[in-house]
C-alpha positions, 0 to 999 in steps of 0.5 A: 684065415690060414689053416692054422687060424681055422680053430679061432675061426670056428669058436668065433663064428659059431659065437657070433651065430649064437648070438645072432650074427651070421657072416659067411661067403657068397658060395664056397667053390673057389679053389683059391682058398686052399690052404686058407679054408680047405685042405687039398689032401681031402680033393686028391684022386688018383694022385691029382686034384679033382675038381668035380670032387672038391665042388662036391664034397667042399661044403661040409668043409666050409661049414667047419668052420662057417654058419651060413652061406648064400646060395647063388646057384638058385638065381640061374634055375629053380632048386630042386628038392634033391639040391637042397637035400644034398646041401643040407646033409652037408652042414651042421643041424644049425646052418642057415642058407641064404637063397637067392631067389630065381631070375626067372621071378625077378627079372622084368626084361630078359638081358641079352644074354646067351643063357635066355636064347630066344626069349633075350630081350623080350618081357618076362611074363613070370615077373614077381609071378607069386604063385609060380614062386610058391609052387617052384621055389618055396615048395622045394625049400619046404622040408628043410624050412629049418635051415632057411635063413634068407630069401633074397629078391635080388632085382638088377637095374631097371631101366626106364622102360621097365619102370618109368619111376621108382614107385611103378615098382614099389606098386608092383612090388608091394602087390607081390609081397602082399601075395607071398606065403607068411612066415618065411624070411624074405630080404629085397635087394635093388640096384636102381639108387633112385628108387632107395626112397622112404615109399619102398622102405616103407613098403617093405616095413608094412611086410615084413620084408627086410631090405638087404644092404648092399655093396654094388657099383651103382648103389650108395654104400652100405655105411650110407644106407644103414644110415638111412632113418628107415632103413631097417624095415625088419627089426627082427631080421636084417641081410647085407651083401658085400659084393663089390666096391661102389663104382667097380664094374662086375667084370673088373672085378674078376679081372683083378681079383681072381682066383681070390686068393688074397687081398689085393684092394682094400676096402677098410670103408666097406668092412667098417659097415660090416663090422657095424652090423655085427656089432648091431646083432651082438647088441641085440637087434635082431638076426643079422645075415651078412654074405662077402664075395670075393671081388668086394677086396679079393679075398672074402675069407680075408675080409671076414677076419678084418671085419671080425678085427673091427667089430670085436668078433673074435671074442664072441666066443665068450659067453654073452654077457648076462 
């Protein structure tokens, strides 16, 4: 997606938004798509690159050309009303953003991790704590429920300790979903393969939840999840997020790819499940968002292209048919 293809890019992704197929980037503030997306001119300040000022204006850059983004920021802390005012005076009246849902909700037992301090390690007493995500969550997002497109659940792998079997977390899945406010649009994402199993499909369905696909190092392909009978848990809406090649650590990921510039290891598996899902929403079924990271081949923008390429996106330009 080099500078000169921004005008196809634009008439292609608005057609296929137009007619129910979302793709877009998780997040946006990646320097190494200068001269493919953003102009740098537009960052210069006193005759230099500014970062502060391309992490704060590249949005309304972005959705030039885009429709949708995910926003990953909302996992690290609960979003502020101002945030989200600030991103939607950003984009277009027709923009949807996808919101990754706070870790504080979906986390069981805090990681080791830095960020967590004292509480590392220890159980989360806020876990799939409903009327704490209704107060913290869904109220900021409230005004602006327009440009909503997906809120994602997003749970890393439990281990044992957390949930000695897949169905102690469907249970206390279910018991959260049932407490949720309806008519928001709400997407699942797991980590743990084993507990892809027809009860939690099955649990989603009766919610209306959807089930997000997902390309992660753990977890059957998307081309084997699409594949699973009752996968699409939510006909009118439908989420995946292509993150990383099955098998490939996180941290390898950033190692080889960054700073994301180009295409260093194709995935042509991969974009053929994303070009399916396109195809899928184009052929009427229902909202399709779909999100690529940069470290699923290197390059997300580049990715988007060859999955417009497969699915015969480029024209959705065109009227639909009828």
């Amino acid at each position: 997606m080099d500078v000169w293809m921004r005008e196809e890019s634009r008439a292609a992704i608005a057609g296929l938004a137009r007619r129910g197929a979302y793709v877009g980037t998780s997040s946006w503030k990646y320097p190494g798509w200068q001269g493919q997306l953003y102009d740098e001119s537009r960052y210069i300040y006193r005759g230099r690159f500014s970062q502060s000022r391309f992490e704060r204006l590249c949005l309304a850059e972005y959705a030039q050309v885009f429709k949708t983004v995910c926003v990953d920021a909302a996992y690290y802390k609960f979003p502020e009303r101002r945030y989200i005012q600030e991103l939607v005076e950003l984009v277009t009246p027709d923009f949807l953003f996808a919101f990754k849902v706070t870790d504080q909700i979906t986390v069981k037992t805090f990681p080791n991790f830095p960020r967590f301090g004292v509480q590392a390690g220890s159980e989360n007493p806020d876990f799939l704590n409903a009327d704490l995500f209704t107060s913290q969550f869904l109220e900021p997002c409230s005004p602006f429920k327009n440009h909503v497109g997906l809120l994602i659940f997003e749970f890393s792998r439990f281990s044992t300790r957390d949930f000695p079997r897949g169905r102690d977390f469907v249970e206390r899945l279910d018991q959260f979903l049932a407490a949720l406010p309806p008519g928001w649009p709400y997407g699942v994402e797991i980590r743990n393969r084993t507990f892809l199993q027809s009860e939690y499909l099955q649990t989603l369905a009766t919610r209306g939840v959807a089930h997000i696909y997902n390309s992660w190092q753990d977890m059957p392909s998307i081309a084997e999840q699409i594949a699973l009978p009752e996968s699409r848990t939510n006909p009118a809406l439908c989420g995946a997020r292509l993150l990383l090649k099955p098998g490939r650590r996180y941290e390898e990921a950033v190692n080889l790819f960054s700073p994301y510039n180009e295409i260093k290891d194709p995935y042509p598996e991969g974009r053929a499940a994303g070009a399916s899902l396109v195809r899928s929403a184009l052929a009427g079924q229902g909202k399709t968002l779909i999100y690529v990271n940069n470290r699923f081949e290197g390059n997300a923008l580049k990715t988007i292209a060859g999955i417009l390429d497969e699915s015969g996106g480029w024209g959705a330009a065109a009227p639909s048919p009828g």
